[in-house]
Every structure is written in C-alpha cells, then in structure tokens.
C-alpha positions as CSV (number, residue, x, y, z in Angstrom):
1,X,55.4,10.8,-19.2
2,X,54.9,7.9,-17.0
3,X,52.7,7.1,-14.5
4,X,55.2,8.0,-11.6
5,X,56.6,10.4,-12.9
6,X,53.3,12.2,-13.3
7,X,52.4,10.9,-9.8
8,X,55.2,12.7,-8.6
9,X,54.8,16.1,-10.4
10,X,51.1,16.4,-9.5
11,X,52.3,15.8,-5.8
12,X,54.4,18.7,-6.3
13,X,51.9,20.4,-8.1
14,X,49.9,20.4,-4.8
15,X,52.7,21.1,-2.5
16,X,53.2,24.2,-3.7
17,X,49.3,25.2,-3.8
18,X,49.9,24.0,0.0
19,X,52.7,26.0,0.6
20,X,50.9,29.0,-1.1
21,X,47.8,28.9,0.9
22,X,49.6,28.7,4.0
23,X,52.0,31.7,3.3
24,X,48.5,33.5,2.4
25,X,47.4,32.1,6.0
26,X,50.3,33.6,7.7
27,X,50.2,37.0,6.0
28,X,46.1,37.6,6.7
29,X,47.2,36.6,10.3
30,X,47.4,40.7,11.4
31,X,43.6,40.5,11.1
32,X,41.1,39.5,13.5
33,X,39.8,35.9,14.4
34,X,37.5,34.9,11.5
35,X,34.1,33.5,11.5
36,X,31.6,32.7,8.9
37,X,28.1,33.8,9.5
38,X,24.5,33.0,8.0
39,X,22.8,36.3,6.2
40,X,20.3,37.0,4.0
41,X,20.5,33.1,1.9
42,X,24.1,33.4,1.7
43,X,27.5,32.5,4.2
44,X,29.8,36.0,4.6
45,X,33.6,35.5,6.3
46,X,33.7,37.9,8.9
47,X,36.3,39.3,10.5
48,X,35.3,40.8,14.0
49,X,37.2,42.6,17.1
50,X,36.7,45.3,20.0
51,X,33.5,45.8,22.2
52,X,31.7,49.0,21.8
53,X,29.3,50.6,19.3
54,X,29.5,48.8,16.0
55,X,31.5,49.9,12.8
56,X,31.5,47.8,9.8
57,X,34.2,48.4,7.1
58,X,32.8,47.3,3.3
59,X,35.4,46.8,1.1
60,X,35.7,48.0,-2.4
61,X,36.4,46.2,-6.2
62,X,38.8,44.3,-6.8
63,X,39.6,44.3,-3.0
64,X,38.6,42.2,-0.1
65,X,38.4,42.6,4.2
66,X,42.2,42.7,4.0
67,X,42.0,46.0,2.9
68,X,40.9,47.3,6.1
69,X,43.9,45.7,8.2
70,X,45.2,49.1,9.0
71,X,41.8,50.8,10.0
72,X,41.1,47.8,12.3
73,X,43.7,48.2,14.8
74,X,43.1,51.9,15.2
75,X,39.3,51.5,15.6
76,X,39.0,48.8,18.2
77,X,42.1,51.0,20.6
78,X,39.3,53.6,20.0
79,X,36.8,51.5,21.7
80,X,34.5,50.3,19.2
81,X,33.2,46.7,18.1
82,X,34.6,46.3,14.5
83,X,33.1,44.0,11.9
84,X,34.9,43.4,8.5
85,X,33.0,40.9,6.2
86,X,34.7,39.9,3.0
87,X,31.3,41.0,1.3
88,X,29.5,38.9,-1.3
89,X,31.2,37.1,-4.5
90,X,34.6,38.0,-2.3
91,X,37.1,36.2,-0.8
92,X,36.1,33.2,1.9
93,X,32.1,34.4,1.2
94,X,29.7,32.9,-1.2
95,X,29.2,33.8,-4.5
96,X,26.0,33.0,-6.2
97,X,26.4,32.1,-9.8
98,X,23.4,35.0,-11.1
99,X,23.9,38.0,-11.7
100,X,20.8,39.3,-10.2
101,X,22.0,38.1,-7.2
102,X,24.7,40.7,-6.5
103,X,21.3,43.5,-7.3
104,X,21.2,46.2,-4.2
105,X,18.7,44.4,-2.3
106,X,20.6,41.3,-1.9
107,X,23.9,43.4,-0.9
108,X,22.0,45.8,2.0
109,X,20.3,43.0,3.0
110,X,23.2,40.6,3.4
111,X,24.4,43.9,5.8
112,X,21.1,43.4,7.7
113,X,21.4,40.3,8.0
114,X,24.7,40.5,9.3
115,X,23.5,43.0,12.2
116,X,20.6,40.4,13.1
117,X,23.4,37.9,13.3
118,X,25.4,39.7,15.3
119,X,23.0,40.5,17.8
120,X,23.5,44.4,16.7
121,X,20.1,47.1,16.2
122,X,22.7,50.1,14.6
123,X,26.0,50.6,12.8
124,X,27.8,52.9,11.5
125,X,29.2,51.9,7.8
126,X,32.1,52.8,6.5
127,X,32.9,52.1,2.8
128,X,35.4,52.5,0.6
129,X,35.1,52.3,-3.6
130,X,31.9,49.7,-4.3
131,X,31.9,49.3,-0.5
132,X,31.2,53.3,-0.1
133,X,28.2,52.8,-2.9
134,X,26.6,50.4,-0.6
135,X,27.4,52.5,3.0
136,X,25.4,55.4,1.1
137,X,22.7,53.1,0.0
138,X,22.1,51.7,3.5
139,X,21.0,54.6,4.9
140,X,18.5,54.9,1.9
141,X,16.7,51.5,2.1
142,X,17.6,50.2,5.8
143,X,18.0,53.6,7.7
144,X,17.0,52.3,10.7
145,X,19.7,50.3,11.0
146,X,22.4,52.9,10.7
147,X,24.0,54.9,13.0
148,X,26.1,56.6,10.4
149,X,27.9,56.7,7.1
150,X,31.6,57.2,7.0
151,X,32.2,57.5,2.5
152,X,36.0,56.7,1.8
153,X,37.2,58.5,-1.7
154,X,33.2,57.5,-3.0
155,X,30.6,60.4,-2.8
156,X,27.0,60.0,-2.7
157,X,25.2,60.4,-6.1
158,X,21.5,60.1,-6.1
159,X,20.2,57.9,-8.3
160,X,23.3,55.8,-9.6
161,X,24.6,58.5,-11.5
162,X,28.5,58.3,-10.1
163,X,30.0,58.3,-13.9
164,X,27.6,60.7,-15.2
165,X,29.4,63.6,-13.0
166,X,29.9,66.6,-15.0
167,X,33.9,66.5,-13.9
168,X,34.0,63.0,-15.7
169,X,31.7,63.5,-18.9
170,X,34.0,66.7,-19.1
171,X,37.2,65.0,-19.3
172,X,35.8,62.1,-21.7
173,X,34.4,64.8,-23.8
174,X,36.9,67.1,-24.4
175,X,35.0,68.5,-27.5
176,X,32.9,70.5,-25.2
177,X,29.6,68.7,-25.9
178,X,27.7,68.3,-22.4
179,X,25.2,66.1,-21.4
180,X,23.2,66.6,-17.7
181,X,22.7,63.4,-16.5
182,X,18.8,62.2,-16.1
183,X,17.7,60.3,-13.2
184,X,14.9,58.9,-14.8
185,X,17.0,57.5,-17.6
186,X,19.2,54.4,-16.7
187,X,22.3,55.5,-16.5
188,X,23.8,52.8,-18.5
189,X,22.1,54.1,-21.4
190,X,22.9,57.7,-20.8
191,X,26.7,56.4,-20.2
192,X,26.6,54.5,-23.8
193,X,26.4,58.0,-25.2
194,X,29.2,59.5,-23.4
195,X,32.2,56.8,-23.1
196,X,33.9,54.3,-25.2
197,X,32.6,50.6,-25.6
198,X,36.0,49.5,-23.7
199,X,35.2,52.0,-20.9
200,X,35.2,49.1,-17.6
201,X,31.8,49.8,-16.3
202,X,30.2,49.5,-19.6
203,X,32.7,46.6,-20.8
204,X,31.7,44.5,-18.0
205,X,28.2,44.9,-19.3
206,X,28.7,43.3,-22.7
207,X,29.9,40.0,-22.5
208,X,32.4,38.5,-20.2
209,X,35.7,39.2,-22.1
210,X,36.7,41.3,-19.3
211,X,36.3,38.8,-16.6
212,X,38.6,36.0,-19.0
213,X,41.3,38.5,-19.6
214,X,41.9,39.7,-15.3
215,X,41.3,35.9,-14.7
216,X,44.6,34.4,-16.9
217,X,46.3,37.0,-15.0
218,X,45.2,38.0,-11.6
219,X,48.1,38.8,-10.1
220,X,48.6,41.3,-12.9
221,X,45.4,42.6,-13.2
222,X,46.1,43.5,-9.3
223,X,49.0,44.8,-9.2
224,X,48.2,46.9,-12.4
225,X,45.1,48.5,-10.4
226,X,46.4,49.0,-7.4
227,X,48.7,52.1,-8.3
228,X,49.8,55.3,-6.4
229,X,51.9,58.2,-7.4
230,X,50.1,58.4,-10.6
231,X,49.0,61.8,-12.4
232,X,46.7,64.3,-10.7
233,X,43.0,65.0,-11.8
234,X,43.8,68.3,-13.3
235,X,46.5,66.3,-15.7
236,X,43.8,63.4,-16.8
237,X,41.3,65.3,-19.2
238,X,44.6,66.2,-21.1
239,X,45.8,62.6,-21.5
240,X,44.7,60.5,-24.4
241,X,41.0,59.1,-24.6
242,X,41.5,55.6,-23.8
243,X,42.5,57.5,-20.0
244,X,39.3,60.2,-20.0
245,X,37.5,56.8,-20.9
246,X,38.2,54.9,-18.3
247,X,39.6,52.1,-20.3
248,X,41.1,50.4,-17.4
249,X,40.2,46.6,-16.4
250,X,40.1,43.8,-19.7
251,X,42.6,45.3,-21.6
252,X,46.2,43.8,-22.1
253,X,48.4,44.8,-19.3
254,X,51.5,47.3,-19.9
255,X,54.8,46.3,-20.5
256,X,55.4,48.8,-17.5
257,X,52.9,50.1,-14.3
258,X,52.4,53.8,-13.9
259,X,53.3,55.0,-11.0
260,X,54.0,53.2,-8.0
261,X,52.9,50.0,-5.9
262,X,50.7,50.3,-3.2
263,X,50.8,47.1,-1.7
264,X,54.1,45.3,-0.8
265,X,55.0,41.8,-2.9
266,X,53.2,39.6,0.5
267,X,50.3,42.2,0.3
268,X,49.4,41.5,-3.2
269,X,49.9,37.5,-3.1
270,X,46.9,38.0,-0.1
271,X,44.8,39.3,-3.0
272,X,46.2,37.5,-6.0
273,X,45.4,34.3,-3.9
274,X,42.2,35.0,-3.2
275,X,41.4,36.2,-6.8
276,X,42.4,33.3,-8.5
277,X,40.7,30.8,-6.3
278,X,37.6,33.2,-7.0
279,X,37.6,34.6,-10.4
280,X,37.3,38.1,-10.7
281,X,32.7,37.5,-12.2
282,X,31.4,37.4,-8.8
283,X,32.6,40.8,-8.2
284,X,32.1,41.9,-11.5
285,X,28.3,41.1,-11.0
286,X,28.2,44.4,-9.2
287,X,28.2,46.2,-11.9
288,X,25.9,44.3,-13.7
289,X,23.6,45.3,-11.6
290,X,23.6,49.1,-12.4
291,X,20.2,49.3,-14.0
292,X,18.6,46.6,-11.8
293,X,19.6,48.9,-8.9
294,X,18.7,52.2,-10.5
295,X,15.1,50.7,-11.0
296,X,14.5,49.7,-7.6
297,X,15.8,53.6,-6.1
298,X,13.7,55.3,-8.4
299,X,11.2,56.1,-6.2
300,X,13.4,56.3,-3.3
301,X,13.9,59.7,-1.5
302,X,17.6,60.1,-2.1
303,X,18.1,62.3,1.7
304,X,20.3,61.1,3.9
305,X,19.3,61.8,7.4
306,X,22.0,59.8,8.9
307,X,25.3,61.9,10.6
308,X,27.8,61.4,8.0
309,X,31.5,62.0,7.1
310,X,32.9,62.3,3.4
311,X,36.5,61.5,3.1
312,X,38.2,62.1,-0.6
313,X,41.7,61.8,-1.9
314,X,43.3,65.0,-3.1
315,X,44.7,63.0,-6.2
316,X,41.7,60.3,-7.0
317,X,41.0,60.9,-10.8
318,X,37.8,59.0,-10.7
319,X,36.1,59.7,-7.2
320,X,37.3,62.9,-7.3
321,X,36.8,65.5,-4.2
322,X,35.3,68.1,-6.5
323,X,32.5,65.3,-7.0
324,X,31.5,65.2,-3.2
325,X,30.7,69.7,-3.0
326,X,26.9,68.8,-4.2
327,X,26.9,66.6,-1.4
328,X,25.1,68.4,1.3
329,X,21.8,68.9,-1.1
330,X,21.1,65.3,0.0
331,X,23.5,64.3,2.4
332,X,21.8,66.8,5.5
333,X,24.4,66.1,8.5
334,X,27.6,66.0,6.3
335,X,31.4,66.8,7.6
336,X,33.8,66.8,4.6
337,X,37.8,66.2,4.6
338,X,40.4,65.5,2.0
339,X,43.8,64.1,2.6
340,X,46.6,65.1,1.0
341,X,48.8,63.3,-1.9
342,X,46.5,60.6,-1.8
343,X,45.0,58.7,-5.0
344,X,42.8,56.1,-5.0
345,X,43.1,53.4,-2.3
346,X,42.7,55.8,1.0
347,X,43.0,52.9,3.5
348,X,46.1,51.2,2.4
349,X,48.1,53.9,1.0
350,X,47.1,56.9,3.8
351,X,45.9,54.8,6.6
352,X,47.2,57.1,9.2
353,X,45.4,60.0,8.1
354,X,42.3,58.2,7.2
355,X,42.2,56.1,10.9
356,X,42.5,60.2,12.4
357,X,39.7,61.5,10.9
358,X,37.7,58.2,11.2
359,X,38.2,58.3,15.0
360,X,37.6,62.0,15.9
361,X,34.4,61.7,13.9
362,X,33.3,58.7,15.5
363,X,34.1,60.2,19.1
364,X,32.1,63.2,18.0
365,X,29.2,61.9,16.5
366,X,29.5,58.1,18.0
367,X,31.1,58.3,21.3
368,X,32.4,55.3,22.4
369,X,32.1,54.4,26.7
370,X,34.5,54.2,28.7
C-alpha cells in the first residue's frame, strides 16, 4: 500500500471514530450537564440535576450513569438534587491500573468524597447490581453520611456472602448436598467448593481470560448480558449446569441471544462505546476485590440503621426476591416491593414502576420542600 493511500485510509479510519463518538455524544445528551470532580485520589464524571435533598444513583457491572437516564427525570420533577457518577474504572472516570484499588474502601470513600465535593453532609444511595453492593455497604462504614438506602434487584448479605445464598448453592447443587455459608470463611473459598471454575465471579479471579474474550467483542458481550424475557427463577435449577453455575461472562457468545433486548440499537452503541475505549478490567477489579473486602467487614456490625427500601424483580434469577426475606434480621427500618415481569436490569427495562416506588418512598421517608 502506498504512502497516500495509507494516508488516506487512516484519515478515514479516524473519521469514523469521529463520527462514532459524536453519535455517542448526541445519544447521552437526555442526561444531565456533566462535570468531572476530584474524590478520594481519583477524577469521577458526574452527572448532576435538581435542588433538594440529595440522591445518588450507583450504577451496576457492565453498566455505566447512563443507566439511570430514566430514574433521573422522574427524581429531580420530584424535587430532589440528583447526582449520577460514572463510578470508578467506568466510563469518563479514572481507572487505576491495581486491583486493590477498586477494594471497598477506595469505592465508599470515592462516595464520600463526592459528598465533600459537592458540598453535601447526607444522601440517600440508591444502587442497582455492584452499585446496590456498595449503597448497602455505605451505611456500614460511612453511616453518617447516609440518609438512606434504596437496594435495586441486589439484597443486603452480611458479610459478602451474596452467591453463597441457599436459593443459589440449591440450584448449582442439584444433588442435594448443602453447604451453610461461613462468615468467617472467605467466601471465595467457600464458593470454589460449590460452583464450576467457569462460574464469572470466580473466573474473573483466575487470570484475565475473561477480561480478553468481552474485550474483542464488547458490543457482543453487551448485548448478550443485557437480556429480558428470559426464563423464570423457578425454571433455572432445572436447566443444565453451565446455567445453575452461572457460566455467563468469558465464554464464546451464542450463535443466538435468549430472550429479548433491553436496550434499543443507539442504547447499546452508548455502552459498547464506552466499553471499548475502557476495556471491560477496571470493572472487573470489583470483583477481585471479594476477599480484600470480606477482610476489612469482618469485624464490622452488619445492622443497618439507615431507613431503607428493597426493590427486587419478580423474574431476576440471580438477585432473586426470595433472597431479600432475611433482610429485616439486619436491615432494621426496611420496606420491601417487587415488580412484576421484570428480570434483571430494573431501571431500564421497568423504569416506570421502579421511579413510583422510588418517589413515594423518598416522599415518605425523605420529604422533599416545597
């Protein structure tokens, strides 16, 4: 190839990575003004909008602020100040290259941080997948800066022990042989003996084989997880064990998805852009930080004394509503809901539902002035 012509493909080349990143612009335009903001060592993207008591949304894996676009709208007509970071390793926010980094100290503290920032003493956090882990763990470390905890789909576990649920370790061990998870055991260990190697949580502890095969194929790896319509909870224990193993991130993608989109073809180009800038480690480091995280709660009193609201989907076959009833052992101001036909991704696939219930809680509990 000659040097012009290569010039001219190159030029091309970039074009189109121009013309990409500005249809991405234009399509994360529905959310609020951005603005990047200093916490804890690191830079988060920050979304912000309305006055009143403070609400911050956390995201979940593999998901980004974005995912909030339909909650924002509906929180800030309900007069409260909304504040939507792309939280860290995501999206327009740093990622620090160790893994250590991404522990439970650094993430609760970035959220501190955040509220020192912002000029802010209390908020109420409301989280969704990885982002409902860390709402449930502010309260436990910081809880004097929380006003309340609003769980999407994620229960509260004490002690890290979210896969070691009896519903789960039922399904994945059909044989009938139990095991009664151990708080004083890392649960890593105590998972090795339930699951397969492939399971994703312990996969993305052994090696970064998962993290090459989602990052030569983002927008599949997406689109792939991002599924509704799928079976119910009572169905999965009776599909094969690759399902009851949670087999579901590193493995070659199907020549057909289950199921049925939940985000629209500009949707997922939002998240598949932002992915493969990123690389799908810095998120991944979450769970690498399992054990590092279960040392450092150990010793923590797992009560939550914060009002809080648990929210589940009726069909979510991994954070399933049967997993939240133990709740209220630890969780001592709790009001519990489930929405209907709903899997796993509550806020883009029943927003309507989700924004009711998050609004007459918040005028209950929260009260915004008028």
């Amino acid at each position: 190839m000659s040097d012009l012509s290569r010039r001219t493909l190159l030029a091309g080349s970039g074009a189109t990575l121009m013309t990409s990143g500005a249809a991405i612009a234009a399509r994360e335009a529905a959310m609020p003004p951005l603005r990047m903001v200093r916490t804890n060592g690191i830079t988060l993207a920050v979304h912000e909008a309305g006055a009143g008591p403070a609400v911050v949304l956390l995201h979940g894996f593999p998901a980004l602020a974005f995912s909030w676009r339909h909650q924002i709208p509906a929180l800030v007509a309900a007069g409260y100040r909304v504040i939507v970071p792309d939280l860290r390793g995501y999206g327009r926010s740093d990622a620090p290259a160790a893994v250590e980094d991404y522990d439970i100290a650094h993430l609760t503290g970035d959220m501190v941080g955040l509220l020192d920032a912002l000029g802010i003493d209390q908020a109420v956090f409301m989280g969704h997948d990885w982002g409902g882990l860390l709402a449930w763990q502010m309260p436990l470390f910081h809880e004097a800066r929380v006003a309340g905890v609003i769980g999407v789909n994620t229960p509260f576990i004490p002690h890290w022990m979210l896969w070691l649920h009896p519903d789960l370790v039922a399904a994945a061990r059909p044989e009938g042989r139990a095991l009664v998870a151990d708080p004083a055991i890392d649960p890593i260990a105590q998972m090795r003996e339930v699951y397969s190697r492939k399971m994703y949580v312990l996969l993305f502890q052994d090696g970064t084989a998962a993290d090459d095969a989602m990052n030569q194929n983002p927008r599949g790896t997406l689109q792939n997880s991002y599924r509704t319509d799928l079976i119910t909870a009572a169905a999965w224990g009776k599909l094969p064990p690759a399902v009851a193993n949670m087999e579901y991130y590193g493995q070659p993608l199907p020549a057909r998805f289950p199921g049925r989109d939940v985000l629209r073809a500009d949707e997922l180009d939002v998240y598949a852009g932002h992915f493969a800038s990123t690389g799908f480690t810095p998120a991944i480091n979450w769970y690498r930080n399992l054990s590092r995280n279960w040392r450092a709660g150990r010793d923590v009193d797992q009560t939550i004394r914060v009002p809080s609201l648990m929210i589940s989907g009726a069909h979510d076959v991994v954070l399933r509503p049967s997993m939240a009833e133990g709740m209220s052992a630890y969780v001592k101001d709790l009001d519990r809901h489930v929405i209907d036909d709903c899997w796993h991704w509550t806020p883009e696939e029943k927003p309507v539902q989700l924004n009711a219930l998050a609004v007459e809680w918040l005028a209950r509990r929260h009260p915004a002035r008028r």
